[in-house]
Predicted model as a PDB file, atoms N, CA, C, CB and O in Angstrom, pLDDT in the B-factor column:
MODEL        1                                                                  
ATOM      1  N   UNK A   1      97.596 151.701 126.434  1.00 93.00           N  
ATOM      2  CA  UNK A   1      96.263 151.333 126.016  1.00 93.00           C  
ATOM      3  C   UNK A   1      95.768 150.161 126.862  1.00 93.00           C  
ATOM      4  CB  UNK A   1      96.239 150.979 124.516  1.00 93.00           C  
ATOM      5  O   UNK A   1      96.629 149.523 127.467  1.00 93.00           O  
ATOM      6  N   UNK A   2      94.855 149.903 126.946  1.00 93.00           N  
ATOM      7  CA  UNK A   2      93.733 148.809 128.000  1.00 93.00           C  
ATOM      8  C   UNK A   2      93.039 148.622 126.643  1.00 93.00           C  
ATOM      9  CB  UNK A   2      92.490 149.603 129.655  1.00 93.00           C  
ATOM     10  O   UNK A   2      92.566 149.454 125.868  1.00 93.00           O  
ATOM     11  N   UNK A   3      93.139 146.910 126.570  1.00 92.00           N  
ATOM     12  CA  UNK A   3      92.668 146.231 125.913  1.00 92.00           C  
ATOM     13  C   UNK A   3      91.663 145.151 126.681  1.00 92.00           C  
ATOM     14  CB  UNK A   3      93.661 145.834 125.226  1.00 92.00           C  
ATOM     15  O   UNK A   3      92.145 144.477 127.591  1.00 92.00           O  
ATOM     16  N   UNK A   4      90.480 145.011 126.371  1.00 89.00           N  
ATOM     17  CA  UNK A   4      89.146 143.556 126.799  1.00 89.00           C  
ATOM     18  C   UNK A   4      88.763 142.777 126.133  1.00 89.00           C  
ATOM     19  CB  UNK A   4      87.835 143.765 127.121  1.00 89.00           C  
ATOM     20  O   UNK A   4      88.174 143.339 125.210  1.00 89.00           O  
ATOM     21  N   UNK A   5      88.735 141.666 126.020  1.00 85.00           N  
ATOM     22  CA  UNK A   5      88.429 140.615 124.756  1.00 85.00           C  
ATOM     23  C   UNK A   5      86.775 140.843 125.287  1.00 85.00           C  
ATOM     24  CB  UNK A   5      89.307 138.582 124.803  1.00 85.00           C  
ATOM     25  O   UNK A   5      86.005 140.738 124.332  1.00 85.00           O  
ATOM     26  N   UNK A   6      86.325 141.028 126.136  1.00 85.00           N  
ATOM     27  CA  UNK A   6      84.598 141.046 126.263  1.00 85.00           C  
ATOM     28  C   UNK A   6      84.337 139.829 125.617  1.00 85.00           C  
ATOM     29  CB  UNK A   6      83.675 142.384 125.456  1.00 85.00           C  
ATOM     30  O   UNK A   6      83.773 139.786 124.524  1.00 85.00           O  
ATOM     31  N   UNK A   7      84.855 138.474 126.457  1.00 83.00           N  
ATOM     32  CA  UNK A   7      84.210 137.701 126.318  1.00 83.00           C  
ATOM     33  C   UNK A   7      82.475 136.980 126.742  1.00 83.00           C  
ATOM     34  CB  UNK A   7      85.029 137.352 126.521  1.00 83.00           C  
ATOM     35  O   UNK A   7      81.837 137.687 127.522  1.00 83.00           O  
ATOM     36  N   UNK A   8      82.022 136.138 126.432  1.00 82.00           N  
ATOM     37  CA  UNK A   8      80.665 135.509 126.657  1.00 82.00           C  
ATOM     38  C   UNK A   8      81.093 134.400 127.549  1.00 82.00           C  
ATOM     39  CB  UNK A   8      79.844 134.991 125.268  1.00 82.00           C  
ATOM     40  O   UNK A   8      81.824 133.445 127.285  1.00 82.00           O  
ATOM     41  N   UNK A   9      80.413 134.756 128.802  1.00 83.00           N  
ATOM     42  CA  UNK A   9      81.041 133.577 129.646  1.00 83.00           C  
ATOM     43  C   UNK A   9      79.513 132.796 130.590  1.00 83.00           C  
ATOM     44  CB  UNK A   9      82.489 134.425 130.949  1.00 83.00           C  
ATOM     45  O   UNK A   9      79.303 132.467 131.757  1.00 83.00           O  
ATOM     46  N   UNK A  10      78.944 132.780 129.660  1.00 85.00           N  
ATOM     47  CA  UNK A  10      77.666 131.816 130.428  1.00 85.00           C  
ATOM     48  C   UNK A  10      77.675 130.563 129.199  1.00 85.00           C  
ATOM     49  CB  UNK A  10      75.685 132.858 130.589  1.00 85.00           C  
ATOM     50  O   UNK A  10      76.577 130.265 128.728  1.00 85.00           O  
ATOM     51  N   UNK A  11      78.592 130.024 128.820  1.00 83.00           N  
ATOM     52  CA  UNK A  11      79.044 129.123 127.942  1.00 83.00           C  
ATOM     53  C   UNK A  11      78.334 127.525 129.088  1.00 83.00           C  
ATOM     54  CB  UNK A  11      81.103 129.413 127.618  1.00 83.00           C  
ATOM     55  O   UNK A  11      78.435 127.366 130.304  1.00 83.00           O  
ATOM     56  N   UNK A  12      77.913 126.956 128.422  1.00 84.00           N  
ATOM     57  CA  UNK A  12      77.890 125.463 129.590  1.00 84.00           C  
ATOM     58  C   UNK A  12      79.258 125.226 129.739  1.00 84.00           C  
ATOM     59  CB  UNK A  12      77.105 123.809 128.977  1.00 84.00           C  
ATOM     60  O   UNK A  12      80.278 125.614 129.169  1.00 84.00           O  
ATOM     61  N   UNK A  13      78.899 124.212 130.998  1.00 86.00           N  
ATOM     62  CA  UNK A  13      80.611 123.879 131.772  1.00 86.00           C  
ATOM     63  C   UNK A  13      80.491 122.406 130.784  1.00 86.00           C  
ATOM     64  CB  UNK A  13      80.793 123.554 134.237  1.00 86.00           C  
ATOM     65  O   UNK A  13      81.302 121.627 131.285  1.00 86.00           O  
ATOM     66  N   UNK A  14      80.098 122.019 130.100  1.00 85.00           N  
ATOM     67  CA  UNK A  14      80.985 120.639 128.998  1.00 85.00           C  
ATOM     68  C   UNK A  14      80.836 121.369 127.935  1.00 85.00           C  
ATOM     69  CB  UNK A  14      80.245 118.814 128.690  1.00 85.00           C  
ATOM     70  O   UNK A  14      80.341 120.725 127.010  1.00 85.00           O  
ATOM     71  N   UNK A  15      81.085 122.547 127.673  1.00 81.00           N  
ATOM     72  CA  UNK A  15      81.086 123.043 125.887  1.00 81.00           C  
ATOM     73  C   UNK A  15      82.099 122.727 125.406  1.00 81.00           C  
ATOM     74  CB  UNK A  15      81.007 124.549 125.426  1.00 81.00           C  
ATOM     75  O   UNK A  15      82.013 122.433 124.214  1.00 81.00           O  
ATOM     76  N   UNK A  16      83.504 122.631 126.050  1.00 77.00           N  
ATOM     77  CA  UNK A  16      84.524 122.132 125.847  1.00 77.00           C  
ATOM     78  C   UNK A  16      84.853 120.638 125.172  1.00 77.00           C  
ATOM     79  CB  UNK A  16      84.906 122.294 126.888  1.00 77.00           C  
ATOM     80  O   UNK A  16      85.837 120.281 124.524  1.00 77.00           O  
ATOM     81  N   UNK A  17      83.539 119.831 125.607  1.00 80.00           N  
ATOM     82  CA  UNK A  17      83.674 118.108 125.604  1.00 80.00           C  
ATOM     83  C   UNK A  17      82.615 117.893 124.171  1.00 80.00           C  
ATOM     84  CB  UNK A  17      82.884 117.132 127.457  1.00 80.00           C  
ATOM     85  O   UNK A  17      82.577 117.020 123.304  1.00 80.00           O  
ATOM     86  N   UNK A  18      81.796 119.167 124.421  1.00 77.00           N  
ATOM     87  CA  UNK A  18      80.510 119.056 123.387  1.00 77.00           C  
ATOM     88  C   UNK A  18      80.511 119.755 122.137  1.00 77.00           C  
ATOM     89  CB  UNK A  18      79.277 119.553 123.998  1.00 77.00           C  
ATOM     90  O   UNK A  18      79.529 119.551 121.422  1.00 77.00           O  
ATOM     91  N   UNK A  19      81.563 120.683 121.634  1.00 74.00           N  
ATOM     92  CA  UNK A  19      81.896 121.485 120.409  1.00 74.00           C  
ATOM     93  C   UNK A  19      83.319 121.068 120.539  1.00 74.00           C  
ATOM     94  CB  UNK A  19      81.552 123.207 120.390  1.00 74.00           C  
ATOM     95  O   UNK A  19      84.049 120.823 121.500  1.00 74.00           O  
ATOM     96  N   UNK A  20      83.484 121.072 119.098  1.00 67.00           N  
ATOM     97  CA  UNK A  20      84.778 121.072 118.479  1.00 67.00           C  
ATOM     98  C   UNK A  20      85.732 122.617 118.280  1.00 67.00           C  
ATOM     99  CB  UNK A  20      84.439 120.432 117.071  1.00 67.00           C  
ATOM    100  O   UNK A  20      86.945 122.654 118.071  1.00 67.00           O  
ATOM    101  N   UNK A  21      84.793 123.840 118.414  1.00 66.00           N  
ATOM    102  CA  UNK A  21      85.735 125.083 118.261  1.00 66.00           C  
ATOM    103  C   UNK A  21      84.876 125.952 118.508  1.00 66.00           C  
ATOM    104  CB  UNK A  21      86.478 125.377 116.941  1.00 66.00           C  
ATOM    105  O   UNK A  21      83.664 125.787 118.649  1.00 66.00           O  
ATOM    106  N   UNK A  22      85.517 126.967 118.571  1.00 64.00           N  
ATOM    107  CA  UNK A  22      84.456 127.906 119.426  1.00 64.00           C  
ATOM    108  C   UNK A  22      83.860 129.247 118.759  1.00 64.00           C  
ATOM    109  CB  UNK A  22      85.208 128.423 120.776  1.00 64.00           C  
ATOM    110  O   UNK A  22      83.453 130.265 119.317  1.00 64.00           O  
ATOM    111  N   UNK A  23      83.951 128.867 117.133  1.00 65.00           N  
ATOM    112  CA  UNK A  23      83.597 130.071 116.192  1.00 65.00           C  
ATOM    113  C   UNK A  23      82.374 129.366 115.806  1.00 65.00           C  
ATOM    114  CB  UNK A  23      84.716 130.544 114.861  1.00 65.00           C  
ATOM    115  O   UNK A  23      82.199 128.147 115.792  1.00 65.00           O  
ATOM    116  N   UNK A  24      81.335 130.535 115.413  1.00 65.00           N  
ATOM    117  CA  UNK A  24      79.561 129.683 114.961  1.00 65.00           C  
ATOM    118  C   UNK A  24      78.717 129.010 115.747  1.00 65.00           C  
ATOM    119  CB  UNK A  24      79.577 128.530 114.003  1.00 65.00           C  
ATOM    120  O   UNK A  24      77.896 128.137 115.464  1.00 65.00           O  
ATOM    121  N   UNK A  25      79.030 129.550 116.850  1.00 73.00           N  
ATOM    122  CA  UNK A  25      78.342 129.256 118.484  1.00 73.00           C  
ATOM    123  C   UNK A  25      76.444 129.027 118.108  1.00 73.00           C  
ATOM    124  CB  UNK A  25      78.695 131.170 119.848  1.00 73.00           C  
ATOM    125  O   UNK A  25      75.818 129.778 117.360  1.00 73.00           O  
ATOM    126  N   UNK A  26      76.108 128.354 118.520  1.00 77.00           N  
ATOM    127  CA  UNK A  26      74.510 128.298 118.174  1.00 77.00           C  
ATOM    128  C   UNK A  26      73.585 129.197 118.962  1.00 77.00           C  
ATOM    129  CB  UNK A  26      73.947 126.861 118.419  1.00 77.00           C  
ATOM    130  O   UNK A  26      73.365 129.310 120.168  1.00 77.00           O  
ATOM    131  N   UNK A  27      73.096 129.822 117.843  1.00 81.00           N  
ATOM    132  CA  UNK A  27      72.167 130.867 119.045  1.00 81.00           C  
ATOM    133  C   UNK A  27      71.365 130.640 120.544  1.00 81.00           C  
ATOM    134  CB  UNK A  27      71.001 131.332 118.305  1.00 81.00           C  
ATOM    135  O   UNK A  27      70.798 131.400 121.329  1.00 81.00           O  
ATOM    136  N   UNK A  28      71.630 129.211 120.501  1.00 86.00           N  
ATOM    137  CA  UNK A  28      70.299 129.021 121.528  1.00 86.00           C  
ATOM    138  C   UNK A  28      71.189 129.476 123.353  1.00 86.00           C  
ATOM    139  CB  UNK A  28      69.536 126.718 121.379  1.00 86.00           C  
ATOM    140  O   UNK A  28      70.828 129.785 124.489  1.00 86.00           O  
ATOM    141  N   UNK A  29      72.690 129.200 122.461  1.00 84.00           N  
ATOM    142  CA  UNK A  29      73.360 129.146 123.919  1.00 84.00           C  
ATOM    143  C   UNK A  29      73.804 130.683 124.345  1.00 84.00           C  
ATOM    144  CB  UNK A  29      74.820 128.073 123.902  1.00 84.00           C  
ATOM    145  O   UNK A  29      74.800 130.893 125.038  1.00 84.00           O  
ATOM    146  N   UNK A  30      72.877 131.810 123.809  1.00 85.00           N  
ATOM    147  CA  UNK A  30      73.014 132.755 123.647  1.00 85.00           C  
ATOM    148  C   UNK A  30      71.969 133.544 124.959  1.00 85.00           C  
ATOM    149  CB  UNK A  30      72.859 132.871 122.206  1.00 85.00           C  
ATOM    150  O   UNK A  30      70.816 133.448 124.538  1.00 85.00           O  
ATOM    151  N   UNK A  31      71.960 134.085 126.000  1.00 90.00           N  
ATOM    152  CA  UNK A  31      71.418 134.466 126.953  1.00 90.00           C  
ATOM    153  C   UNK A  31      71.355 136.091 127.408  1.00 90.00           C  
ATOM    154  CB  UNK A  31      71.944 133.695 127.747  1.00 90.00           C  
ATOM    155  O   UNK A  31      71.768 136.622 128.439  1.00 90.00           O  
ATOM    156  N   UNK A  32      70.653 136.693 126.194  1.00 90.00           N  
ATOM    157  CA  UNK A  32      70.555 138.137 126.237  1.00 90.00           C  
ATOM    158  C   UNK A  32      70.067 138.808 127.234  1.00 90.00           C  
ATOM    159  CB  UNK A  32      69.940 138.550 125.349  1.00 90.00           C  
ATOM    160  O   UNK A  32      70.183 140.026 127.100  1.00 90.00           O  
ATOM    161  N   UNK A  33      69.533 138.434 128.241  1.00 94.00           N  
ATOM    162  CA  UNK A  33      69.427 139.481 129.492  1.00 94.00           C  
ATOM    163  C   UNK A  33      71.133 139.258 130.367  1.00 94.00           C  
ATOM    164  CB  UNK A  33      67.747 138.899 130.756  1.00 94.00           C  
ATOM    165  O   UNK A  33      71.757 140.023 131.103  1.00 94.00           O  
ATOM    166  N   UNK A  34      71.429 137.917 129.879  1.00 92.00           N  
ATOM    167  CA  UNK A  34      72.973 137.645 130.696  1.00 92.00           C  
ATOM    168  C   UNK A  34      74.222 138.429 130.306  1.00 92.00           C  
ATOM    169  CB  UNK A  34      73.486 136.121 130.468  1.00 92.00           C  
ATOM    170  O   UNK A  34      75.066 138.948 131.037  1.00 92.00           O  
ATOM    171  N   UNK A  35      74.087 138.366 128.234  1.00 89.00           N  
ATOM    172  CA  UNK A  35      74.861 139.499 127.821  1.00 89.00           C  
ATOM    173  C   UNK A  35      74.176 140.726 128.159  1.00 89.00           C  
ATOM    174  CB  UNK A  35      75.154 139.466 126.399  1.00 89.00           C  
ATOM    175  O   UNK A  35      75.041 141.145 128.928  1.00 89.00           O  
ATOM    176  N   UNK A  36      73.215 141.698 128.177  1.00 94.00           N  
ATOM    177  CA  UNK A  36      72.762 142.902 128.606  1.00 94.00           C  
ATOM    178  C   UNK A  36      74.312 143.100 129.837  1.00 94.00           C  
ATOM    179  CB  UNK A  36      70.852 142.766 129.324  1.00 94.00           C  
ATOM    180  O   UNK A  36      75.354 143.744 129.716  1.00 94.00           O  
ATOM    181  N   UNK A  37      73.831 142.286 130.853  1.00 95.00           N  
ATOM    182  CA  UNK A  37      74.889 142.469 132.144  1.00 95.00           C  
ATOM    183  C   UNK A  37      76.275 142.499 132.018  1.00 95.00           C  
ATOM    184  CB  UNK A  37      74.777 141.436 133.076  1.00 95.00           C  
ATOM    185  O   UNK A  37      77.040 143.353 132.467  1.00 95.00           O  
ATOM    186  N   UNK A  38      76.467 141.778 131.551  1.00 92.00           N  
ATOM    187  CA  UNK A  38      77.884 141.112 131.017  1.00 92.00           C  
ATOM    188  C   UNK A  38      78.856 142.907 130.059  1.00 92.00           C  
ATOM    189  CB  UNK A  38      77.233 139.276 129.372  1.00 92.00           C  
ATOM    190  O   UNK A  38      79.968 143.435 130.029  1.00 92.00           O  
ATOM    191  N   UNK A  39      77.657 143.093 129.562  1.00 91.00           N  
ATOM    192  CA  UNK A  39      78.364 143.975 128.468  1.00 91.00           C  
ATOM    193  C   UNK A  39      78.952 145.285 129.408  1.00 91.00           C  
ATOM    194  CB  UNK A  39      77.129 144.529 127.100  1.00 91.00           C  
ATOM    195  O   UNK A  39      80.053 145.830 129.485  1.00 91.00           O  
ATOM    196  N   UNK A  40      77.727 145.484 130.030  1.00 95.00           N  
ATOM    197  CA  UNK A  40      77.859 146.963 130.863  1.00 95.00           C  
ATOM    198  C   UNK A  40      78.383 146.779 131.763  1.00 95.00           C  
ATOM    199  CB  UNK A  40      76.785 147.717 131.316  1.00 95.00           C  
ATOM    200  O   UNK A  40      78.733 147.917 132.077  1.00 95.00           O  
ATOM    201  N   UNK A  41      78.863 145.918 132.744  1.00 95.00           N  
ATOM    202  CA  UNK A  41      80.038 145.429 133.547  1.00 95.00           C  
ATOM    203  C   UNK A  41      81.239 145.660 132.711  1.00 95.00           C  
ATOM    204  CB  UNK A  41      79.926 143.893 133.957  1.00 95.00           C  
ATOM    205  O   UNK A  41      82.227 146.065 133.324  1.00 95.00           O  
ATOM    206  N   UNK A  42      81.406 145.403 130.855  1.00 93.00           N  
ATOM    207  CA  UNK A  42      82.102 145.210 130.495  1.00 93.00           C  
ATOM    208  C   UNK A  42      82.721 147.163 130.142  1.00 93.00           C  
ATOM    209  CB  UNK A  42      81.714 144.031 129.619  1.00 93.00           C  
ATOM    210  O   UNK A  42      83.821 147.589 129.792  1.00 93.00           O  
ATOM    211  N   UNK A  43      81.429 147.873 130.445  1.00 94.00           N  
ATOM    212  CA  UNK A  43      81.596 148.759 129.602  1.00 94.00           C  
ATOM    213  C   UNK A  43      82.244 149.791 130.934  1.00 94.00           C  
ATOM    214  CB  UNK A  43      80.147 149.152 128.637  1.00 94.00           C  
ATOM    215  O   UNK A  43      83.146 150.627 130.891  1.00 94.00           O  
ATOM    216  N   UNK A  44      81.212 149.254 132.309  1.00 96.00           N  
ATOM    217  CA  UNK A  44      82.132 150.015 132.926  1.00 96.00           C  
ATOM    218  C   UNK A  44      83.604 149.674 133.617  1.00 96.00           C  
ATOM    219  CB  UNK A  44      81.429 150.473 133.739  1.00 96.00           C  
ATOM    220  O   UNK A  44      84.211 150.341 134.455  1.00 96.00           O  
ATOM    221  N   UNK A  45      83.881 148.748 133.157  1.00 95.00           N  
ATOM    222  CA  UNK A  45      85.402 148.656 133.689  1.00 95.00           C  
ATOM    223  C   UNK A  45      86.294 149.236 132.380  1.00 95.00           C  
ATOM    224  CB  UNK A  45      85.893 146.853 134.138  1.00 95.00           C  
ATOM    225  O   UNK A  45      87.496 149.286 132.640  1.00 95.00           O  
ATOM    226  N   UNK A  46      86.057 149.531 131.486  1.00 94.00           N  
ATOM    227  CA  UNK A  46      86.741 150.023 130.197  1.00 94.00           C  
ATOM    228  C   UNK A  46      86.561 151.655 130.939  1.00 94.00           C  
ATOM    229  CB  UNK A  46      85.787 149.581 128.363  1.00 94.00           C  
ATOM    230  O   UNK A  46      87.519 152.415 131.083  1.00 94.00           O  
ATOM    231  N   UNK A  47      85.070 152.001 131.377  1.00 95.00           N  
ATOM    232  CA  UNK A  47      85.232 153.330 131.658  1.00 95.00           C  
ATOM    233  C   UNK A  47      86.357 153.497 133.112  1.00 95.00           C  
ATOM    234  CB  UNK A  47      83.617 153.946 131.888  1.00 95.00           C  
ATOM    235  O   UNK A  47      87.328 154.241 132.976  1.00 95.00           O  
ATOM    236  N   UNK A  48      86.231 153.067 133.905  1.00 96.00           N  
ATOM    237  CA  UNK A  48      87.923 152.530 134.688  1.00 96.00           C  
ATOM    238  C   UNK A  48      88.815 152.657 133.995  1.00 96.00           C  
ATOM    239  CB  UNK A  48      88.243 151.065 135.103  1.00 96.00           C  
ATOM    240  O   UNK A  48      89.591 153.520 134.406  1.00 96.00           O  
ATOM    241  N   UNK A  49      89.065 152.250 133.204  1.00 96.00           N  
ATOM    242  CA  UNK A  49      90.614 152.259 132.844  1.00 96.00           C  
ATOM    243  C   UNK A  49      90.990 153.648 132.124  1.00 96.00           C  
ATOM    244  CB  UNK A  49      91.002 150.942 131.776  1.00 96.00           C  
ATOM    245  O   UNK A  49      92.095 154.142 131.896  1.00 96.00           O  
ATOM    246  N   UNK A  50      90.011 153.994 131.915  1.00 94.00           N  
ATOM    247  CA  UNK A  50      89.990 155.249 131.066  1.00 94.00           C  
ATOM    248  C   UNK A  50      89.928 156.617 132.272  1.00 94.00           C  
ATOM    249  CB  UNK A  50      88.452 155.176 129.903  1.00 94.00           C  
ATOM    250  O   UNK A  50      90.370 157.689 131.857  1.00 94.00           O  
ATOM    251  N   UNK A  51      89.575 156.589 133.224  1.00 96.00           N  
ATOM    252  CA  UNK A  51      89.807 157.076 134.352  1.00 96.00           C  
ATOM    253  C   UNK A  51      91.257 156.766 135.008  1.00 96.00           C  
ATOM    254  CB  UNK A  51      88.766 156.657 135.091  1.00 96.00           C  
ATOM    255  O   UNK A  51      91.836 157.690 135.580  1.00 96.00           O  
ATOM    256  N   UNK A  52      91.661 155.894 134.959  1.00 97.00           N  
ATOM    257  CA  UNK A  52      93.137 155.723 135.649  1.00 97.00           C  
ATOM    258  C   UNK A  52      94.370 156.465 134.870  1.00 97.00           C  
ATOM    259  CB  UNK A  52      93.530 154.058 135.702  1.00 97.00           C  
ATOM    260  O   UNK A  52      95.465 156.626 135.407  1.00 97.00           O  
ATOM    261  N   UNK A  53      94.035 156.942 133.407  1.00 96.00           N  
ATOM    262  CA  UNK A  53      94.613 157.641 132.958  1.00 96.00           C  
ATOM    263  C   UNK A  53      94.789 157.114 131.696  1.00 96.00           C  
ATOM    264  CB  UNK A  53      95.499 157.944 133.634  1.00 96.00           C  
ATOM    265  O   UNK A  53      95.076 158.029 130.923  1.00 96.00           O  
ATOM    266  N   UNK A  54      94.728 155.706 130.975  1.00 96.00           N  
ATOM    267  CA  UNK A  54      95.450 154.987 130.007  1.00 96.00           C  
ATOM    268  C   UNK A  54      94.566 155.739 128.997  1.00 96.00           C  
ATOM    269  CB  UNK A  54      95.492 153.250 130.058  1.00 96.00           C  
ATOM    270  O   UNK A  54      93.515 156.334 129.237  1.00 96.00           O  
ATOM    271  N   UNK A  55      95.084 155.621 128.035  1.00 94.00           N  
ATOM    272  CA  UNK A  55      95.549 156.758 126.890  1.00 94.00           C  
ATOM    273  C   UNK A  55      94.181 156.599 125.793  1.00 94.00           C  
ATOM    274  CB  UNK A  55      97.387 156.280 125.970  1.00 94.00           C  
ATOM    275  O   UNK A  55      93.493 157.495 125.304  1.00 94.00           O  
ATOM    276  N   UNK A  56      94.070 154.924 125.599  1.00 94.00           N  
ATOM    277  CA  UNK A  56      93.010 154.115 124.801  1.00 94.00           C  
ATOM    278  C   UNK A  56      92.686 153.294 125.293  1.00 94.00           C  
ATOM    279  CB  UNK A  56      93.196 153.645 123.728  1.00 94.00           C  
ATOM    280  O   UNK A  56      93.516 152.643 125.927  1.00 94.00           O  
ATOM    281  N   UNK A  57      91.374 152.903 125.267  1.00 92.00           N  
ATOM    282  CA  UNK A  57      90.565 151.505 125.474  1.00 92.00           C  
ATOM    283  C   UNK A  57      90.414 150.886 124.264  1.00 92.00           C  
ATOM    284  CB  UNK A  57      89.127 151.634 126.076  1.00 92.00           C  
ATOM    285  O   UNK A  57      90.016 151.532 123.295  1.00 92.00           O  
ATOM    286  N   UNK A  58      90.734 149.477 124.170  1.00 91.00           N  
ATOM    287  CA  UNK A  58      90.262 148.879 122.736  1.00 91.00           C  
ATOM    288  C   UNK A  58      89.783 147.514 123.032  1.00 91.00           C  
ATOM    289  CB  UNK A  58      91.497 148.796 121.553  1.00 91.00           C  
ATOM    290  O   UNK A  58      90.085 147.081 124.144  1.00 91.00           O  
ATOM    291  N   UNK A  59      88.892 146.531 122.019  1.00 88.00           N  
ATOM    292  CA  UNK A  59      88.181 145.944 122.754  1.00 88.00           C  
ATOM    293  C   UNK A  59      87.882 145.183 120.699  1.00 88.00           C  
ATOM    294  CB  UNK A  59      86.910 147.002 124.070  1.00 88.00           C  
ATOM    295  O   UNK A  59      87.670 145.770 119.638  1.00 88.00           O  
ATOM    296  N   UNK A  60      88.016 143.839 121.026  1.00 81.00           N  
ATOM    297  CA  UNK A  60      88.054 143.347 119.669  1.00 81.00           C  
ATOM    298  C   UNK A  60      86.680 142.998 118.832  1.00 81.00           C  
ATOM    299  CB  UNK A  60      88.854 142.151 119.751  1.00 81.00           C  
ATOM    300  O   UNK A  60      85.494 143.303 118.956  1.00 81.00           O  
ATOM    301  N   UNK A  61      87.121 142.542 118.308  1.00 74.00           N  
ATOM    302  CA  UNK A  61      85.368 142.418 117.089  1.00 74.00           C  
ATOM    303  C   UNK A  61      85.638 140.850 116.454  1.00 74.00           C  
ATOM    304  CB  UNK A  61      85.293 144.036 115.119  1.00 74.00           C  
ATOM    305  O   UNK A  61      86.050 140.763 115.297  1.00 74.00           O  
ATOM    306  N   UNK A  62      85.468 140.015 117.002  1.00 68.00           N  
ATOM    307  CA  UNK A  62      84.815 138.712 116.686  1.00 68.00           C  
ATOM    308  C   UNK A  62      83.553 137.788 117.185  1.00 68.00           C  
ATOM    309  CB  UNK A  62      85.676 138.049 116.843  1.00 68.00           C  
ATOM    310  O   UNK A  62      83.224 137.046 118.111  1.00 68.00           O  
ATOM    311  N   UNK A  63      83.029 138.377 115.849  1.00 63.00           N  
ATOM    312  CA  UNK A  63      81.373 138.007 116.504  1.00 63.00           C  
ATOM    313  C   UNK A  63      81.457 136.700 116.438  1.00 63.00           C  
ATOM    314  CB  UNK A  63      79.872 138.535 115.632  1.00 63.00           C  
ATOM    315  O   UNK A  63      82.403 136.010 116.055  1.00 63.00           O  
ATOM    316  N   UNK A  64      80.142 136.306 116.936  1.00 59.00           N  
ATOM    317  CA  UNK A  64      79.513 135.008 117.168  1.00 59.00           C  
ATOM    318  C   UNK A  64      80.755 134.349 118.104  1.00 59.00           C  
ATOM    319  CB  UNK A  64      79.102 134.116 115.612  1.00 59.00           C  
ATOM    320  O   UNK A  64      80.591 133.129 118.109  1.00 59.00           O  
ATOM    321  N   UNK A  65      81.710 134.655 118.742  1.00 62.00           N  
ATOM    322  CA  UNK A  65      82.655 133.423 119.139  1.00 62.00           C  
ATOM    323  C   UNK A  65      82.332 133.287 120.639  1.00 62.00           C  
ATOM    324  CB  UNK A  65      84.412 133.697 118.860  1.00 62.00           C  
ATOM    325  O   UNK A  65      81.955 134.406 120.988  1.00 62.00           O  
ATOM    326  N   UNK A  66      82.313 132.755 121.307  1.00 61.00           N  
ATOM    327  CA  UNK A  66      82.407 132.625 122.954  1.00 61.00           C  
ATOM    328  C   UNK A  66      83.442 133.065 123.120  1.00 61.00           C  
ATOM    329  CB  UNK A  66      82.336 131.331 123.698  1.00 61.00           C  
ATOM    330  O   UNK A  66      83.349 133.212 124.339  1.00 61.00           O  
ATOM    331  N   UNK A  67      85.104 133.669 122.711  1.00 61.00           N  
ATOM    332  CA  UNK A  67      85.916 134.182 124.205  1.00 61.00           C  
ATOM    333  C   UNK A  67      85.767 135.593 123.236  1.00 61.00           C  
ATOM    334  CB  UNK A  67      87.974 133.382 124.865  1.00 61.00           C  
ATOM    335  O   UNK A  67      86.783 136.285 123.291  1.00 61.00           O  
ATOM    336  N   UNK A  68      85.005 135.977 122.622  1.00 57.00           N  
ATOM    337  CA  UNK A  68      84.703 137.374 122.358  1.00 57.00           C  
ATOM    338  C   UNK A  68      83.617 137.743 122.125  1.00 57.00           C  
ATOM    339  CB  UNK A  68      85.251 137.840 121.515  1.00 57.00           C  
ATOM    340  O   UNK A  68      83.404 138.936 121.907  1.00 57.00           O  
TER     341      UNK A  68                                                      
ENDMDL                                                                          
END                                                                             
């Protein structure tokens, strides 16, 4: 199986210095034409792996977080 955390990675570079954890992310830092891209990059490398032969693609479900 091929597993992707499909993370959100247009996070600012001090989110680290400026949040305490990374669940309940504030919408504003949220950049929907950036996820649009992000996703379908995400979707076609899942369709890759699924072409190379691996059996399942799986891909997790934690909303709102930045590394998913």
């Amino acid at each position: 199986m091929w597993f992707h955390l499909m993370p959100y990675t247009e996070l600012p570079d001090d989110f680290r210095k400026s949040t305490r954890r990374l669940v309940d992310i504030h919408s504003s830092l949220f950049d929907r034409r950036r996820a649009h891209l992000m996703y379908n990059d995400f979707m076609d490398e899942l369709e890759f792996a699924a072409d190379c032969g691996f059996d399942a693609v799986c891909v997790n479900e934690h909303h709102s977080n930045g590394y998913a």
